[in-house]
N, CA, C and O atoms as CSV, one atom per row, in Angstrom:
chain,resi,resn,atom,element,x,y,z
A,1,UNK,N,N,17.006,0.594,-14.134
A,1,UNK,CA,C,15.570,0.772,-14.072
A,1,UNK,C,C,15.135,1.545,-15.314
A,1,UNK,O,O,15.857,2.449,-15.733
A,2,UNK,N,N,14.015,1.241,-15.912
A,2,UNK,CA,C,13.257,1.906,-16.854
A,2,UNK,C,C,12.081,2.801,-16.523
A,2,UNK,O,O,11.105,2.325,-15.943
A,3,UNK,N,N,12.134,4.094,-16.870
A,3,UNK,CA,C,10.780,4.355,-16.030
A,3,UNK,C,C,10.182,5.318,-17.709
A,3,UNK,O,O,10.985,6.033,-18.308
A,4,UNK,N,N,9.031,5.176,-18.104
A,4,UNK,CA,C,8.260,6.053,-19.160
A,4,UNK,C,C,7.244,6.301,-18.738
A,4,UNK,O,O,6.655,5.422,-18.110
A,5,UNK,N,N,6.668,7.538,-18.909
A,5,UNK,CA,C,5.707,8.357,-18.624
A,5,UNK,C,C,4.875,8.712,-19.594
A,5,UNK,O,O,5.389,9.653,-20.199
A,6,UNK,N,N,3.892,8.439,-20.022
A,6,UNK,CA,C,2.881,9.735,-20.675
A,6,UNK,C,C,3.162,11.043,-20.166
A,6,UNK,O,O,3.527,11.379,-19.039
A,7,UNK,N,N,2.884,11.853,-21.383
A,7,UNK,CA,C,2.421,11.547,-22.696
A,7,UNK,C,C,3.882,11.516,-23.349
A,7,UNK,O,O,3.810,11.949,-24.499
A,8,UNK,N,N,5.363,11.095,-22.945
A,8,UNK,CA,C,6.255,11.179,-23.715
A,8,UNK,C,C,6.607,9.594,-24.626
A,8,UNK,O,O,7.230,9.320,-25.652
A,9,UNK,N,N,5.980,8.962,-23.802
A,9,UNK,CA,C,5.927,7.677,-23.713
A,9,UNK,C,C,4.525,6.692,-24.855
A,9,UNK,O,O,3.335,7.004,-24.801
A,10,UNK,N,N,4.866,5.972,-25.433
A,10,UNK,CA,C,3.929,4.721,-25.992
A,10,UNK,C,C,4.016,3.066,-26.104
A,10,UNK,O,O,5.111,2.558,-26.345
A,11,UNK,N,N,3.219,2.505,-25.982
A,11,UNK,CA,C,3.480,0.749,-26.270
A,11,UNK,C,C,4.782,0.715,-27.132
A,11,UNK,O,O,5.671,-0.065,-26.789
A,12,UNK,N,N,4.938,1.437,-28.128
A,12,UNK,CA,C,5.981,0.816,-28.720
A,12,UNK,C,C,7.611,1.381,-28.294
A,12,UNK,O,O,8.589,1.018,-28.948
A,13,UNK,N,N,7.685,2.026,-27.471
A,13,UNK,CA,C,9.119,2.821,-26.783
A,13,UNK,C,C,8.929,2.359,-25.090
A,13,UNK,O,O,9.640,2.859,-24.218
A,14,UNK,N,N,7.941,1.412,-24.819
A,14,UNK,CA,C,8.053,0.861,-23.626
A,14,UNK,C,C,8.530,-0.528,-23.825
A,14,UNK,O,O,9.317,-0.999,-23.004
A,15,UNK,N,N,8.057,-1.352,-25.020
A,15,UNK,CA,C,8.284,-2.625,-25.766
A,15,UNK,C,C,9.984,-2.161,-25.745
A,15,UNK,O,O,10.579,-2.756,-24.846
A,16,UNK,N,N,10.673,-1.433,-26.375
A,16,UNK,CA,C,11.851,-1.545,-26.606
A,16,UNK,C,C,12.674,-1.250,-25.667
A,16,UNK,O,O,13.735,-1.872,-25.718
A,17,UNK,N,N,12.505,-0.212,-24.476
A,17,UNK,CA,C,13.104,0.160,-23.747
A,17,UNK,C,C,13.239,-1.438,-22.359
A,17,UNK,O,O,14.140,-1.731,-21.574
A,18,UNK,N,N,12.076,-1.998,-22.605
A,18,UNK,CA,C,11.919,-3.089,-21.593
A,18,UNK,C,C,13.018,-4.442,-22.484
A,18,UNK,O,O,13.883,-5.073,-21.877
A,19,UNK,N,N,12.719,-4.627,-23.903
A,19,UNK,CA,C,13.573,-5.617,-24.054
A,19,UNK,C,C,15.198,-4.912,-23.875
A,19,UNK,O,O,16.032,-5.572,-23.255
A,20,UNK,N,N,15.580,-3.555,-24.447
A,20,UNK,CA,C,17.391,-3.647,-23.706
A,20,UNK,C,C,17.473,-3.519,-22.729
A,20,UNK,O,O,18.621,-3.692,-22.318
A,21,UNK,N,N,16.270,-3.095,-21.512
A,21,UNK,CA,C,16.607,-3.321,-19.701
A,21,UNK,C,C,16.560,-4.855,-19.559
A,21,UNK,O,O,17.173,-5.171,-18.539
A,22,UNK,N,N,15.951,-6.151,-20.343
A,22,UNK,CA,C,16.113,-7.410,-20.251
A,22,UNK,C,C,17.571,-7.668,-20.317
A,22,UNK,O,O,18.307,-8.092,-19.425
A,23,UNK,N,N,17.933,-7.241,-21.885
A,23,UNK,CA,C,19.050,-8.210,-22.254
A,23,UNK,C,C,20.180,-7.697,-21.784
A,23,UNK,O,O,21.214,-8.278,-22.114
A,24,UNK,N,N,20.278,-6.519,-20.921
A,24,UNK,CA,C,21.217,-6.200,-19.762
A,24,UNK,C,C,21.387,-6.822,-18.676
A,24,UNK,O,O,22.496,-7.231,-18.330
A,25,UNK,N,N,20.194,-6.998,-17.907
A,25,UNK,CA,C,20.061,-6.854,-16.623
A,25,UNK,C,C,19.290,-8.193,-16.549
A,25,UNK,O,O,20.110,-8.928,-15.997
A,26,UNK,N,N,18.303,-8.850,-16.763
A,26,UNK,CA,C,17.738,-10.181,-16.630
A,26,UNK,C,C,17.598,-11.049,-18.000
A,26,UNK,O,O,16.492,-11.269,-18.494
A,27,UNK,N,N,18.819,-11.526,-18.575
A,27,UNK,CA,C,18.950,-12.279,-19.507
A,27,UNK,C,C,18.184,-13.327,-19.309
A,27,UNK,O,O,17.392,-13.418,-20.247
A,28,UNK,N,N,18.034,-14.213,-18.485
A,28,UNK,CA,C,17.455,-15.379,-17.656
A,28,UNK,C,C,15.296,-14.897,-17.801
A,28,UNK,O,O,14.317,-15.605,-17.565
A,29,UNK,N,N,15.364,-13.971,-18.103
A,29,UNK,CA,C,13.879,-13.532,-18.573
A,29,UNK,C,C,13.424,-13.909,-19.625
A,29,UNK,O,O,14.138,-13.768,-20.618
A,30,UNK,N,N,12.204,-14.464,-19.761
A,30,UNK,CA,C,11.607,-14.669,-21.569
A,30,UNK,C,C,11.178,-13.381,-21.855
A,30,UNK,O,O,10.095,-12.883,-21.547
A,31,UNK,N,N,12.072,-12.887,-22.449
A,31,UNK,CA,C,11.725,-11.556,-23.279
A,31,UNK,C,C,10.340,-11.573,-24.163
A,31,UNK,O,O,9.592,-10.612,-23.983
A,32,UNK,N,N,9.914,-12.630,-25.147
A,32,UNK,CA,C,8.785,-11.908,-25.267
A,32,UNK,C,C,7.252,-11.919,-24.150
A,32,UNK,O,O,6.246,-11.215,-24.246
A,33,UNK,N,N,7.556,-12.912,-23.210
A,33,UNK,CA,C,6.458,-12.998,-22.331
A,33,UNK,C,C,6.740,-11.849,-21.823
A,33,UNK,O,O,5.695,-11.210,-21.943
A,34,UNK,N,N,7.763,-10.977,-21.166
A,34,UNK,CA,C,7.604,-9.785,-20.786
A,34,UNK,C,C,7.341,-8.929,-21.170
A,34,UNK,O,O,6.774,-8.010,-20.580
A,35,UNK,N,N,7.848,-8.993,-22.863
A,35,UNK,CA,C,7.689,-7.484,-24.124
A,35,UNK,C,C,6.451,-7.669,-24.008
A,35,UNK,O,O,5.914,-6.588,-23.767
A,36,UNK,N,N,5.407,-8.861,-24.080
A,36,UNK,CA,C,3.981,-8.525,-24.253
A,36,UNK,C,C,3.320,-8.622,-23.016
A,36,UNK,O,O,2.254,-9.204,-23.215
A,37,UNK,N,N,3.431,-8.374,-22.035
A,37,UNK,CA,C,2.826,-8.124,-20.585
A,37,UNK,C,C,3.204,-6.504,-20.937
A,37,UNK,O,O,2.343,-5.627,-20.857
A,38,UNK,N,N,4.265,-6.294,-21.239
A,38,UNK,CA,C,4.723,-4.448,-21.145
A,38,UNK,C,C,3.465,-3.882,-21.711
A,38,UNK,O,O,2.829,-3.000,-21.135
A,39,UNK,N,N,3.056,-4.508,-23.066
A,39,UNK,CA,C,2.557,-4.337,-24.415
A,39,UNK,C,C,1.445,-3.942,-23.793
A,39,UNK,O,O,0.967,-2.809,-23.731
A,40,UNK,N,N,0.939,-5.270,-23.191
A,40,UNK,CA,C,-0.412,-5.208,-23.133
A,40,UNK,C,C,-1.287,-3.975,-21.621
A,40,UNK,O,O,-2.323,-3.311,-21.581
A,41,UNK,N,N,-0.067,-4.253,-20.562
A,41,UNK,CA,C,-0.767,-3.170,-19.802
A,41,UNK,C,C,-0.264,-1.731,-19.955
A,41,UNK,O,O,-0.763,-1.006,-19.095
A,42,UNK,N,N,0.745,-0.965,-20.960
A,42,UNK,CA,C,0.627,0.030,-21.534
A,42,UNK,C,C,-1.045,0.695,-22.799
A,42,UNK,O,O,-1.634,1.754,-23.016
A,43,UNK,N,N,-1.120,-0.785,-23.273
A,43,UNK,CA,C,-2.352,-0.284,-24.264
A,43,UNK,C,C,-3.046,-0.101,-23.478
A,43,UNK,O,O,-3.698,0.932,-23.629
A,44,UNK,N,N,-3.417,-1.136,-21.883
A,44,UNK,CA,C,-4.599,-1.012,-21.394
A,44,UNK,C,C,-4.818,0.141,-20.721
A,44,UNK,O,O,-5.911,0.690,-20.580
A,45,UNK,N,N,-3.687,0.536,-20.273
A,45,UNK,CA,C,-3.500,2.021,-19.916
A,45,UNK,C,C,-4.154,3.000,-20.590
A,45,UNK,O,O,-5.130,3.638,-20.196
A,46,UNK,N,N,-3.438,3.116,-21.876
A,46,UNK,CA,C,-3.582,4.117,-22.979
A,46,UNK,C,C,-5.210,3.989,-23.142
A,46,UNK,O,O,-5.832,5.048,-23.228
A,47,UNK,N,N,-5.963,2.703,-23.191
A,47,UNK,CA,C,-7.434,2.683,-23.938
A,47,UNK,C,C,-8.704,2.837,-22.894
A,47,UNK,O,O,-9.794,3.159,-23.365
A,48,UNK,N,N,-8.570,2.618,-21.537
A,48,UNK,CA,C,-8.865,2.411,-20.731
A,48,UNK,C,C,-8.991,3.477,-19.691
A,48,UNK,O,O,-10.124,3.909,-19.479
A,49,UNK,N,N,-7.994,3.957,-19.017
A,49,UNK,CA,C,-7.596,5.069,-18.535
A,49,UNK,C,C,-7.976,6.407,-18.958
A,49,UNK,O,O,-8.785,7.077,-18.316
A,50,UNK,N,N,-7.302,6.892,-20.231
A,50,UNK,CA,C,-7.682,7.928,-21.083
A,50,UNK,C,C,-7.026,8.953,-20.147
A,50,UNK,O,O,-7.807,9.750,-19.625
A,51,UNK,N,N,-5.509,9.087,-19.797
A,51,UNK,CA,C,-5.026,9.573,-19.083
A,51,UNK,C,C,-3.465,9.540,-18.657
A,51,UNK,O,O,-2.621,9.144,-19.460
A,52,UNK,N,N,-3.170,9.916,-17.534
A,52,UNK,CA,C,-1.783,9.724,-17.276
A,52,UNK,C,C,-1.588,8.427,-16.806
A,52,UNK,O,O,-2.256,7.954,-15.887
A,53,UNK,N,N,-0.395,7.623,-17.600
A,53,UNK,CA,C,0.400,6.239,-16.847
A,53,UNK,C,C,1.717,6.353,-16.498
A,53,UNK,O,O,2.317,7.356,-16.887
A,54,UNK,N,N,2.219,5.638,-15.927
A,54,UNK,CA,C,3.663,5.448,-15.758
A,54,UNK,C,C,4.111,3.820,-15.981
A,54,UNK,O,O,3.512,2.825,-15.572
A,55,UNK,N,N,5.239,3.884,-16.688
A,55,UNK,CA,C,5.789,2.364,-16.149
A,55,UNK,C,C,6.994,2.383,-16.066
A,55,UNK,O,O,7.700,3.156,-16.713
A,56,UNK,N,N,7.455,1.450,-15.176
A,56,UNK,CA,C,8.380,0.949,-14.347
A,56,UNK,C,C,9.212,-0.518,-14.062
A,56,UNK,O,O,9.173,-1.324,-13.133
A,57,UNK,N,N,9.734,-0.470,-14.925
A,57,UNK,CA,C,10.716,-1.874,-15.125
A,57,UNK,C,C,12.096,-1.906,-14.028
A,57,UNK,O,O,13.039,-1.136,-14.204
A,58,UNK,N,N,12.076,-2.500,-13.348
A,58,UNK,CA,C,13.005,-2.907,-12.862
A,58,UNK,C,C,13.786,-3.981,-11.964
A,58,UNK,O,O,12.967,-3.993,-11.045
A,59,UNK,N,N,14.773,-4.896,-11.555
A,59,UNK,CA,C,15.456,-5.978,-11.439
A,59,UNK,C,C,16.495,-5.575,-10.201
A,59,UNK,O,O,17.424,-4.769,-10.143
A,60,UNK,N,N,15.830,-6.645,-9.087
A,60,UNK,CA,C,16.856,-6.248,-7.456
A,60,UNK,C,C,16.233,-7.406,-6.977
A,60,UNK,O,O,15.029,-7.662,-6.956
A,61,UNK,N,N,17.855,-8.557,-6.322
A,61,UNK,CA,C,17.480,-9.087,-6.032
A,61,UNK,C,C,17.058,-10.631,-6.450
A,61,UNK,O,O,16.708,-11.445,-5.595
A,62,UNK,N,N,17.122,-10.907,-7.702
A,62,UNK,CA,C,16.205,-12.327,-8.160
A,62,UNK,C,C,15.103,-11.661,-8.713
A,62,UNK,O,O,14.874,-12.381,-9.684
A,63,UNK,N,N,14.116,-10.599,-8.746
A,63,UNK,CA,C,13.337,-10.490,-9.234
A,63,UNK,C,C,13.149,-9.380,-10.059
A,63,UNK,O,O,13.618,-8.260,-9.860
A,64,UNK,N,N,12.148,-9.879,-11.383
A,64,UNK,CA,C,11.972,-8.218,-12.412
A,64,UNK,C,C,10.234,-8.287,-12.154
A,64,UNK,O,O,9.299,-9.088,-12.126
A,65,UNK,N,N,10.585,-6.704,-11.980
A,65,UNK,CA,C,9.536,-5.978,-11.471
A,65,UNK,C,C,9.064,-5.345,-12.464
A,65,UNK,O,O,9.848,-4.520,-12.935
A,66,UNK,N,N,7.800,-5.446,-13.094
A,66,UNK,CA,C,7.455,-4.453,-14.290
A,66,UNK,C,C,5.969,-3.682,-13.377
A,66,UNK,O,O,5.205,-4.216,-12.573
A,67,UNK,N,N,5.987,-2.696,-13.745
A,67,UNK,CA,C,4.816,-1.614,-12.927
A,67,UNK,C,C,4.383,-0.841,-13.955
A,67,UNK,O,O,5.003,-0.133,-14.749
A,68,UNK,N,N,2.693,-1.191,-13.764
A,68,UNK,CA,C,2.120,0.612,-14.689
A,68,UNK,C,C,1.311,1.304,-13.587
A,68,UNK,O,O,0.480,0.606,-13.006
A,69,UNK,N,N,1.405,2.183,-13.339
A,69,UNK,CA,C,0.757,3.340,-12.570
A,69,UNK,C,C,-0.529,3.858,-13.631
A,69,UNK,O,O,-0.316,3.853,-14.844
A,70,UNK,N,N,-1.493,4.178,-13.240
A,70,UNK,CA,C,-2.383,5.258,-13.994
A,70,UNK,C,C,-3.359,5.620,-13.312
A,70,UNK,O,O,-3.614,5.118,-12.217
A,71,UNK,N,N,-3.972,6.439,-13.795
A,71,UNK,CA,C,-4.865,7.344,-13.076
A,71,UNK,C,C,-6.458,7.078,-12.702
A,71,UNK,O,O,-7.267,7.857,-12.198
A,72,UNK,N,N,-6.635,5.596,-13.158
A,72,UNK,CA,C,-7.914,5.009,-13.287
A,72,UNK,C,C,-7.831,4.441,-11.904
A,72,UNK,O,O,-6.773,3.887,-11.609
A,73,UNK,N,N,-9.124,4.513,-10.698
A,73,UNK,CA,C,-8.797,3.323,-10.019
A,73,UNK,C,C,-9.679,2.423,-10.257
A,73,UNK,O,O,-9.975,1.906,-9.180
A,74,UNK,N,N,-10.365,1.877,-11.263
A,74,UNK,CA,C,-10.849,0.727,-11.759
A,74,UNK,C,C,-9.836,-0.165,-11.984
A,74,UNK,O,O,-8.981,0.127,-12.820
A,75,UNK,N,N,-9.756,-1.583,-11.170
A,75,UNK,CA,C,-8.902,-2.272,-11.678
A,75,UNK,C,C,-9.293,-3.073,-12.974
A,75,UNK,O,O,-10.379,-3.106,-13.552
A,76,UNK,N,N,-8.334,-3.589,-13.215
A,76,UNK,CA,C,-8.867,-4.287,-14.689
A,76,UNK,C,C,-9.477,-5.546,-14.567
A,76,UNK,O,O,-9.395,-6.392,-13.677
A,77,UNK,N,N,-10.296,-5.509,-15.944
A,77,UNK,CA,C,-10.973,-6.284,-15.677
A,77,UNK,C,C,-11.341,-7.482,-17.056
A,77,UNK,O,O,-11.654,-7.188,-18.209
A,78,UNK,N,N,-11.171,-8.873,-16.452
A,78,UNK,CA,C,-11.031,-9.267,-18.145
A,78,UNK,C,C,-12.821,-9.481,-18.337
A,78,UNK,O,O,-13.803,-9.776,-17.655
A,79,UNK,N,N,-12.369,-9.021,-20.098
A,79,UNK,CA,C,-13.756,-9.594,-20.574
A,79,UNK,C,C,-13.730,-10.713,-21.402
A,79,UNK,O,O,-12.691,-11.371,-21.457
A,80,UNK,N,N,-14.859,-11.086,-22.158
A,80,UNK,CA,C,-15.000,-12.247,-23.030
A,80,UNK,C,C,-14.211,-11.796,-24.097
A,80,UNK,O,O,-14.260,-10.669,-24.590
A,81,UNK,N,N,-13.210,-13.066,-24.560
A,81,UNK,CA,C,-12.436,-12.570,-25.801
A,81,UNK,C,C,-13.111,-12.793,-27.100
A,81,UNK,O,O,-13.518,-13.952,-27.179
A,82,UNK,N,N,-13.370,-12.062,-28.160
A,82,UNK,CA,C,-14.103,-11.634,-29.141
A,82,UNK,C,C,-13.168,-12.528,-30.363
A,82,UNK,O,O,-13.207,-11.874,-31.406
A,83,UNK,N,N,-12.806,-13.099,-30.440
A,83,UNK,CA,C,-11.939,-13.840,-31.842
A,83,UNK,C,C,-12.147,-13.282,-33.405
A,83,UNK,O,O,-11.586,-13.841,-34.348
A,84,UNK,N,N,-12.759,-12.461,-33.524
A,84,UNK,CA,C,-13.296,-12.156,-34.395
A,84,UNK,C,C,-12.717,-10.227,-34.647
A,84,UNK,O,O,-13.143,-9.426,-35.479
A,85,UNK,N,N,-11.780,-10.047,-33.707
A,85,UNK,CA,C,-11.147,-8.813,-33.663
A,85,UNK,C,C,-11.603,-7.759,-32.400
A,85,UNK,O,O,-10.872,-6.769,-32.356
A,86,UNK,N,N,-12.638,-7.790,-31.402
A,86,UNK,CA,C,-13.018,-7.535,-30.541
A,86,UNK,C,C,-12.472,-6.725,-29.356
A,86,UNK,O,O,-12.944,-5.817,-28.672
A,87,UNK,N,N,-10.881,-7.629,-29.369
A,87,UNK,CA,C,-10.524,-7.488,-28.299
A,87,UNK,C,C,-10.601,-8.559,-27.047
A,87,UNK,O,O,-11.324,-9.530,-27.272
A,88,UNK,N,N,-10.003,-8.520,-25.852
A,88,UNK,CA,C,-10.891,-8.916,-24.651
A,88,UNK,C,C,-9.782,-10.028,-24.249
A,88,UNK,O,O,-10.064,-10.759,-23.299
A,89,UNK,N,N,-8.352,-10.232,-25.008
A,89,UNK,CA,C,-7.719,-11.195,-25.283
A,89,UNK,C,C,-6.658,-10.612,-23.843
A,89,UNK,O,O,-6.561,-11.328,-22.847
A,90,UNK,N,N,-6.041,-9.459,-23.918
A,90,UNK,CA,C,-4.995,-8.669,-22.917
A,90,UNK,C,C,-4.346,-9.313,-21.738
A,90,UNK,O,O,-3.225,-9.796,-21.576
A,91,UNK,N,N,-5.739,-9.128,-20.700
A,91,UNK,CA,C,-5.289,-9.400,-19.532
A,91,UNK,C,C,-5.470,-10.659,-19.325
A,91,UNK,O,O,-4.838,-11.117,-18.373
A,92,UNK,N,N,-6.186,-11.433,-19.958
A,92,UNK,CA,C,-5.931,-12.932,-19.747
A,92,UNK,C,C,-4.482,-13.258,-19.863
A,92,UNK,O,O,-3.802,-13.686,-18.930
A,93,UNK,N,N,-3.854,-12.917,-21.641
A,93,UNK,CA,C,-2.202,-13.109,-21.553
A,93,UNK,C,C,-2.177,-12.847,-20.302
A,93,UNK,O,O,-2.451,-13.789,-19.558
A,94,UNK,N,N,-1.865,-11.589,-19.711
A,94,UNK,CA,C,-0.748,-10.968,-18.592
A,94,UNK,C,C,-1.178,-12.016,-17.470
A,94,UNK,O,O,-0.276,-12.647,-16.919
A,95,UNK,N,N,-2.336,-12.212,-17.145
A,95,UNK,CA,C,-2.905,-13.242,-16.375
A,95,UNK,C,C,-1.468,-14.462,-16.473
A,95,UNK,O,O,-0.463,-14.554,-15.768
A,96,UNK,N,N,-1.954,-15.302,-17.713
A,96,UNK,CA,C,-0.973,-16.380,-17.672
A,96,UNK,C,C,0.742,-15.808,-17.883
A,96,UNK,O,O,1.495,-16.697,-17.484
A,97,UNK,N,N,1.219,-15.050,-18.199
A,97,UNK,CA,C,2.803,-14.590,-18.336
A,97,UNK,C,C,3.206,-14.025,-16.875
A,97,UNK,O,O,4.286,-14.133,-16.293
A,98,UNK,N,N,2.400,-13.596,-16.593
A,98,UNK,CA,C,3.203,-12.841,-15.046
A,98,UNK,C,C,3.434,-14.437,-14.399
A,98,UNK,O,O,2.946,-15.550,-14.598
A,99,UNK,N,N,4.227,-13.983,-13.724
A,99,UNK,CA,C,4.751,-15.062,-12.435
A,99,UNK,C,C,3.965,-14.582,-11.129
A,99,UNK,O,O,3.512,-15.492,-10.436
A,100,UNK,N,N,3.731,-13.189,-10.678
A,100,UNK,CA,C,3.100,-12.881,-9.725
A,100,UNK,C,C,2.362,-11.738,-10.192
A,100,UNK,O,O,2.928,-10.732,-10.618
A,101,UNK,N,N,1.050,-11.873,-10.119
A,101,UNK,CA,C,0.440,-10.189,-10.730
A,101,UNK,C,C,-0.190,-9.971,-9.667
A,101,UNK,O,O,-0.650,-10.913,-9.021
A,102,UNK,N,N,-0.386,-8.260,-9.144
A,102,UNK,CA,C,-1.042,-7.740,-8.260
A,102,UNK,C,C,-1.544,-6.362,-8.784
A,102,UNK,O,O,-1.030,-5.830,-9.768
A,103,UNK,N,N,-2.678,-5.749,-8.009
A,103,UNK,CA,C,-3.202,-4.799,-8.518
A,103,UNK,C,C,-3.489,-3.726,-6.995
A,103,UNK,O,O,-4.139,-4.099,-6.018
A,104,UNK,N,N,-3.016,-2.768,-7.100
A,104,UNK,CA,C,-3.007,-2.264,-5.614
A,104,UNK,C,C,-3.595,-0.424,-6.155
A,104,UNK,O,O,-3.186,0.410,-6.963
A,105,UNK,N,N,-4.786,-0.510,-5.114
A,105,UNK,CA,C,-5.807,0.352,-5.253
A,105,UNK,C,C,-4.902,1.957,-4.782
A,105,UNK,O,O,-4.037,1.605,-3.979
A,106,UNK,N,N,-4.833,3.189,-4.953
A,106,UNK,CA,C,-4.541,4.091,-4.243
A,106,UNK,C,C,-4.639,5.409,-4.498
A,106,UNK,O,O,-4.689,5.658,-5.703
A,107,UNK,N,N,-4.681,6.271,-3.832
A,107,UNK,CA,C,-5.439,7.828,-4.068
A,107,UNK,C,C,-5.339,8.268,-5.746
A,107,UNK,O,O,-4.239,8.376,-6.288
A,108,UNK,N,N,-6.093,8.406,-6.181
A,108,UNK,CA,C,-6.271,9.286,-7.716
A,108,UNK,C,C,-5.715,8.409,-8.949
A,108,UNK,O,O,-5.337,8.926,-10.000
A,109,UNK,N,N,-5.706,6.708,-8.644
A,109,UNK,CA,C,-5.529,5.833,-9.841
A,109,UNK,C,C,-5.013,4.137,-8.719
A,109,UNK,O,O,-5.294,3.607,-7.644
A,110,UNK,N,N,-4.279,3.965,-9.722
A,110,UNK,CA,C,-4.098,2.102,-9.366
A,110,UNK,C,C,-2.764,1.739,-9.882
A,110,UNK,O,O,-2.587,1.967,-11.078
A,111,UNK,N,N,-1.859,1.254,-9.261
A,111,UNK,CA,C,-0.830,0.305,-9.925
A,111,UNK,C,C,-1.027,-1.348,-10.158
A,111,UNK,O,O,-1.645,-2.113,-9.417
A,112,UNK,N,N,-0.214,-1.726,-11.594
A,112,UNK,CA,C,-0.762,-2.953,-11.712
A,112,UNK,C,C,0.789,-3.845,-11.665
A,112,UNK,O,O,1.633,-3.454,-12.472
A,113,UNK,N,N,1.075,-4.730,-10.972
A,113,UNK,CA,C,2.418,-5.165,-11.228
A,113,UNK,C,C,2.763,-6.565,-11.211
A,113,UNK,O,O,2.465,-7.319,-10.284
A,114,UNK,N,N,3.406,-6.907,-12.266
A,114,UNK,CA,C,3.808,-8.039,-12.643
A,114,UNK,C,C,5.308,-8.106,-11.769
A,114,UNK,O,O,6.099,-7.230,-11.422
A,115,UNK,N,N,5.271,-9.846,-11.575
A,115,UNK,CA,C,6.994,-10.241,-10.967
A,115,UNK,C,C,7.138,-11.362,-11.439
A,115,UNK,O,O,6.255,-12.177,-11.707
A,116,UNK,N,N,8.406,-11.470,-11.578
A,116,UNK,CA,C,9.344,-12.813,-12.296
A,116,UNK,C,C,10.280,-13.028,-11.567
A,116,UNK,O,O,10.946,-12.029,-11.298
A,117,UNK,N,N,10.677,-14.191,-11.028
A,117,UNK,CA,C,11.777,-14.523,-10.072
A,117,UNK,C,C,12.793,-15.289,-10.801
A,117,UNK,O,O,12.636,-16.269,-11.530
A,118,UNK,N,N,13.785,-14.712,-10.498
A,118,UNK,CA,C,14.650,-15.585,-11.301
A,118,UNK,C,C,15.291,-17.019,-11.306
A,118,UNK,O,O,15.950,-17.490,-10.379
A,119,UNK,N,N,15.013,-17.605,-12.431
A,119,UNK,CA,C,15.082,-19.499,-11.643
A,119,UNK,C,C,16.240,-19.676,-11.042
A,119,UNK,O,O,17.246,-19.100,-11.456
A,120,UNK,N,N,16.267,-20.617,-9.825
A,120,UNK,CA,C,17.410,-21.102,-9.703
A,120,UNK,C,C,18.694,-21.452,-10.501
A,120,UNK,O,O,19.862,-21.209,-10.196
A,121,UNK,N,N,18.178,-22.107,-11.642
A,121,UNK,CA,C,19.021,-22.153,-12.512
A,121,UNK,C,C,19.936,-21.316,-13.544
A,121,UNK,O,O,20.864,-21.473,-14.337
A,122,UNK,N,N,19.365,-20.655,-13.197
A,122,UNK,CA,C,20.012,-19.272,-13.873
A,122,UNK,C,C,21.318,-18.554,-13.010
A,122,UNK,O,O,22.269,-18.016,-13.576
A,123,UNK,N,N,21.219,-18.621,-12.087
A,123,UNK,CA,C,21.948,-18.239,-10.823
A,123,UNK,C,C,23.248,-18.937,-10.589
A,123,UNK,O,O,24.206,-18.359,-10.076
A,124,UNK,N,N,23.276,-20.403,-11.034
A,124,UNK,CA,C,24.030,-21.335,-11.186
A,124,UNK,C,C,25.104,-20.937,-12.555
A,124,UNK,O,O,26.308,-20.688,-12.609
A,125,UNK,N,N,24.225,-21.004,-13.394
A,125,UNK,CA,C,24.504,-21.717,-14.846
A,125,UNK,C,C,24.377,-20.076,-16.084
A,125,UNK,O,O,24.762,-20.000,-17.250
A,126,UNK,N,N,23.971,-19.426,-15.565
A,126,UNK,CA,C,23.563,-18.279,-16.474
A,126,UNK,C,C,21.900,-17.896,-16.727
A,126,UNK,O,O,21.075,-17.865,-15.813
A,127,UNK,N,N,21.636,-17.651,-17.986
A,127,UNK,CA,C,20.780,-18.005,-18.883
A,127,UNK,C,C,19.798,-18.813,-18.471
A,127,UNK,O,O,20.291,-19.861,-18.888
A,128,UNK,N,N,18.710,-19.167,-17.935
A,128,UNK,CA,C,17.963,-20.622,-17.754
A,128,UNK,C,C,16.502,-20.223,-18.344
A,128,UNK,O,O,16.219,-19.348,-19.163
A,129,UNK,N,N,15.787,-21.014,-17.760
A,129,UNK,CA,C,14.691,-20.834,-18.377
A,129,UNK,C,C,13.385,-19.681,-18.088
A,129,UNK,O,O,13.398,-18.982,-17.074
A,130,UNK,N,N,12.463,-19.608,-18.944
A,130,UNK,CA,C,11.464,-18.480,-19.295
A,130,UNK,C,C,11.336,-17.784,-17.871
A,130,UNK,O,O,12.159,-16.943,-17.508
A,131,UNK,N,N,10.466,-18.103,-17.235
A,131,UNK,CA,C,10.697,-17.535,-15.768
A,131,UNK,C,C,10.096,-18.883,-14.733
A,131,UNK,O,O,9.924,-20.052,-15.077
A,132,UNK,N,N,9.895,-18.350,-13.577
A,132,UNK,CA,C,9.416,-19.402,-12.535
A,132,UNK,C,C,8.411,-18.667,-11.569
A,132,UNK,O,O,8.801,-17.909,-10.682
A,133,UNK,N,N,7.178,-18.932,-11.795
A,133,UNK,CA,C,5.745,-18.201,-11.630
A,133,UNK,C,C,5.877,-18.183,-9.494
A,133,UNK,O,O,6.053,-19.254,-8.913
A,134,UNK,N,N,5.749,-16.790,-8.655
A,134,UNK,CA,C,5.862,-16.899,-7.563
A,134,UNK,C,C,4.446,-16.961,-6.923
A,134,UNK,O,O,4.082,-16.438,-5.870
A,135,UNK,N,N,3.852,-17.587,-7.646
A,135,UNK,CA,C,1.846,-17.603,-7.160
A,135,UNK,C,C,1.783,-19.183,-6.846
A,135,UNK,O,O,0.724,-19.701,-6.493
């Protein structure tokens, strides 16, 4: 399990710590669809929040579990993406990369959590493909 905290913690030491908990523990994961789901709900954390997060990577079972905790309970929310440098692009990705995303409301902030199940084929054979969406 990976767990980073603010304020010791940033996008870019959650990005790395999540791809060597991959290439340990869920090889059978598309590493960058996960490095940038990490990516993106750590920034949203960091820009959004303006506060304490946590995240939480971890694999039991067939499935990887990635979690950010923070202190906002606004869940997120996508906006119009700005092409022009704006922003607004984030949670749409995480939208399409998660296999299962949920957002669960609770005293003094919100957790947001992505799941990836691991394909059948992988289980068999090793290695298989990107992930297999449980929605």
């Amino acid at each position: 399990m990976v767990v980073i905290e603010s304020p010791d913690g940033d996008a870019a030491r959650a990005r790395r710590a999540t791809a060597e908990f991959l290439a340990r523990h869920c090889p059978w994961a598309d590493l960058d669809a996960v490095v940038l789901v990490v990516s993106e709900l750590v920034t949203n954390a960091v820009r959004h929040t303006g506060g304490w997060w946590r995240l939480c990577v971890r694999a039991a079972r067939g499935r990887l579990v990635v979690e950010i905790a923070d202190a906002s309970p606004r869940p997120p929310a996508p906006r119009e993406p700005d092409l022009t440098g704006g922003g607004g692009l984030g949670w749409h990705m995480v939208e399409r990369l998660a296999g299962r995303l949920e957002v669960d409301r609770r005293p003094g902030g919100k957790t947001v959590r992505a799941t990836w199940l691991r394909p059948p084929a992988a289980e068999a054979t090793g290695p298989g493909p990107a992930f297999v969406p449980t929605s």
